[in-house]
N, C-alpha and C positions, 0 to 999 in steps of 0.2 A: 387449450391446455388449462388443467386446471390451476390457479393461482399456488396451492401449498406445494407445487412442483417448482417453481420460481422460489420460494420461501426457505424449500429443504436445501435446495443446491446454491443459494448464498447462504445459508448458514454454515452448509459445509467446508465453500469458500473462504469463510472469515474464519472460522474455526482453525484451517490448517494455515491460515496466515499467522495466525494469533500461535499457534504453534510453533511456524517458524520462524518468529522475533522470538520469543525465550527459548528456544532450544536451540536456536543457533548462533556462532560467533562470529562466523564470517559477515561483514556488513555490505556486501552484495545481494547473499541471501536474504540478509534483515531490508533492505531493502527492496526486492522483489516481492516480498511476503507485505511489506506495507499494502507495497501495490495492490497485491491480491485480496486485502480487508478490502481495498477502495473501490475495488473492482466488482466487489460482491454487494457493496453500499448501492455502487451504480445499477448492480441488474434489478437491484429493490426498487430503488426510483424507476426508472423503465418502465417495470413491473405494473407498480402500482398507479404509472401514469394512465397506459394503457388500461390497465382495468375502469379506471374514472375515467377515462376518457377527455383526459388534460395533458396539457403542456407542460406544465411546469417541473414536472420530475425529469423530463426529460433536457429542458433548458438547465434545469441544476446541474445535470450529469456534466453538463460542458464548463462549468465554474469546476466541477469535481475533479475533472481530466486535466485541466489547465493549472491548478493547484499543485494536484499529483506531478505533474509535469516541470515544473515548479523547484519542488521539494527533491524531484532526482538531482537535478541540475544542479542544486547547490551541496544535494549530498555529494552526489559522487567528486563535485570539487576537492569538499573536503577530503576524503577519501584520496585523490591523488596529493593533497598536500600533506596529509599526514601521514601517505606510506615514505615522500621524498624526507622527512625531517625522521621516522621512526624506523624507513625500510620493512614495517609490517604493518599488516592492518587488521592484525587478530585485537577483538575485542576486549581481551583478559588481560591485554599487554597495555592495553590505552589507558590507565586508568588513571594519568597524570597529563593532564595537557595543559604543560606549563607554554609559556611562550623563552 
């Protein structure tokens, strides 16, 4: 395959990620949508490992996923502590988060 097929379809990945952090409030979605920039970062590495014919894009990918992995874990904590203190977890209502 040729490589600007790898190129188009993460860009179109990041793109509708990048899409659905600012167009949406829910932060489930905004968190899935991270995911999906990262996930399209990752097909690039792969991508490009394989094309050179190296490891190293590939070894990143697993710093990439374990990070990403990471960063849900303490979101969505957050996330159930501020729907028990707010009872929502709309976006446009957070916009004080006093202790």
């Amino acid at each position: 395959m040729p490589m600007s097929y790898f190129i188009g379809l993460s860009v179109v990945m990041f793109a509708m990620g990048i899409l659905g952090v600012l167009l949406r409030r829910n932060p489930l979605v905004v968190f899935m949508s991270l995911e999906l920039m990262f996930n399209s970062a990752n097909l690039l590495f792969v991508a490009f490992s394989a094309y050179h014919q190296v490891l190293d894009g590939q070894l990143f990918v697993f710093f990439v996923m374990t990070t990403a992995a990471a960063e849900v874990a303490v979101g969505l904590a957050l996330i159930v502590a501020i729907f028990k203190a707010k009872r929502t977890i709309d976006l446009d209502q957070m916009s004080s988060l006093k202790g």
